[in-house]
PAGU-633933 format. One record per residue (C-alpha): x, y, z; residue in one letter; residue number from 0. Coordinates in pm, whole numbers. Example, Ala and Ser with C-alpha at 12.3 -4.5 7.8 and 13.67 -1.06 7.14 Angstrom:
2
[[1230,-450,780],'A',0];
[[1367,-106,714],'S',1];
END
This chain:
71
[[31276,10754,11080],'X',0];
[[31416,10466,11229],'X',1];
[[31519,10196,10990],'X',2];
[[31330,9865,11007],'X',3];
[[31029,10057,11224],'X',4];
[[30697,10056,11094],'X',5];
[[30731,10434,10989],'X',6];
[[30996,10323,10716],'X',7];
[[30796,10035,10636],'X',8];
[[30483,10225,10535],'X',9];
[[30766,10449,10288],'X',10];
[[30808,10780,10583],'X',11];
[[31136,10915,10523],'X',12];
[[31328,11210,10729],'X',13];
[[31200,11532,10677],'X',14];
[[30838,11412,10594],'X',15];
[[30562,11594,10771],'X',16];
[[30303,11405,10967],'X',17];
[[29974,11646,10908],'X',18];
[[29703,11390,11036],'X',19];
[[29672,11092,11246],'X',20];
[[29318,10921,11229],'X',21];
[[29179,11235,11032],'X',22];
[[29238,11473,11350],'X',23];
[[29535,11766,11283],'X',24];
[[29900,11753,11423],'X',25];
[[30016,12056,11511],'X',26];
[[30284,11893,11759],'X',27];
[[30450,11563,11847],'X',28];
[[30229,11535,12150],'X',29];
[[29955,11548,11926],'X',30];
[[30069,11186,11766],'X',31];
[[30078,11042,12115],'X',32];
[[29729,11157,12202],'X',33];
[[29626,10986,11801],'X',34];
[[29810,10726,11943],'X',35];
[[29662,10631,12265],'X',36];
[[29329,10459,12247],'X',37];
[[29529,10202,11949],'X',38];
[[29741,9856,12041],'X',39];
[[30022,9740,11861],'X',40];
[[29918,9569,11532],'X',41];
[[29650,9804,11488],'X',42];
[[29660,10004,11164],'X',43];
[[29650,10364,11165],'X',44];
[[29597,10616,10923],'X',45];
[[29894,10901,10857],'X',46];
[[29864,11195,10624],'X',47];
[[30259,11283,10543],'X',48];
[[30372,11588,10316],'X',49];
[[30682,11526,10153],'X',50];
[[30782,11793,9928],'X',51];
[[30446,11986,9904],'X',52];
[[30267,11627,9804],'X',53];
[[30006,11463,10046],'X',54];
[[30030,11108,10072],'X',55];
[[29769,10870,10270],'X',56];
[[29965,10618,10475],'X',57];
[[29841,10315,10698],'X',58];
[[30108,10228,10963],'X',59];
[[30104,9914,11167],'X',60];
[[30183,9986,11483],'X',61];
[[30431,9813,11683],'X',62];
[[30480,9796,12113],'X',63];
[[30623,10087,12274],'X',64];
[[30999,10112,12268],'X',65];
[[31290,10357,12359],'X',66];
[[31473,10450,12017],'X',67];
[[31766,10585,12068],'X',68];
[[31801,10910,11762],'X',69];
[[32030,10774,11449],'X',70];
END
């Protein structure tokens, strides 16, 4: 999670699991870009994270396209 990004914002920390995006399964990362697609920055998007064997419901706000570079 990159510090300052809209994941960390919404409370995603490394090692969370993203299960849903929008109420459809993610069984892969492509699977977040497909969520991803049809949405434009600003636009609020439901996540469903596991941390630790507990669900939690996120909304994340998402921001224009960029190249992070990994921590």
């Amino acid at each position: 999670v990159v510090p300052d990004s809209p994941a960390a914002k919404a409370g995603l920390q490394a090692g969370d699991l993203i299960i849903k995006v929008n109420g459809q399964e993610v069984r892969s990362y492509l699977d977040i870009g497909r969520q991803l697609a049809g949405y434009n920055p600003g636009d609020l998007v439901p996540f469903l994270t596991t941390r630790d064997g507990v669900e939690h419901a996120r909304e994340i706000s998402l921001m224009p396209r960029q190249n992070f570079s990994a921590p």
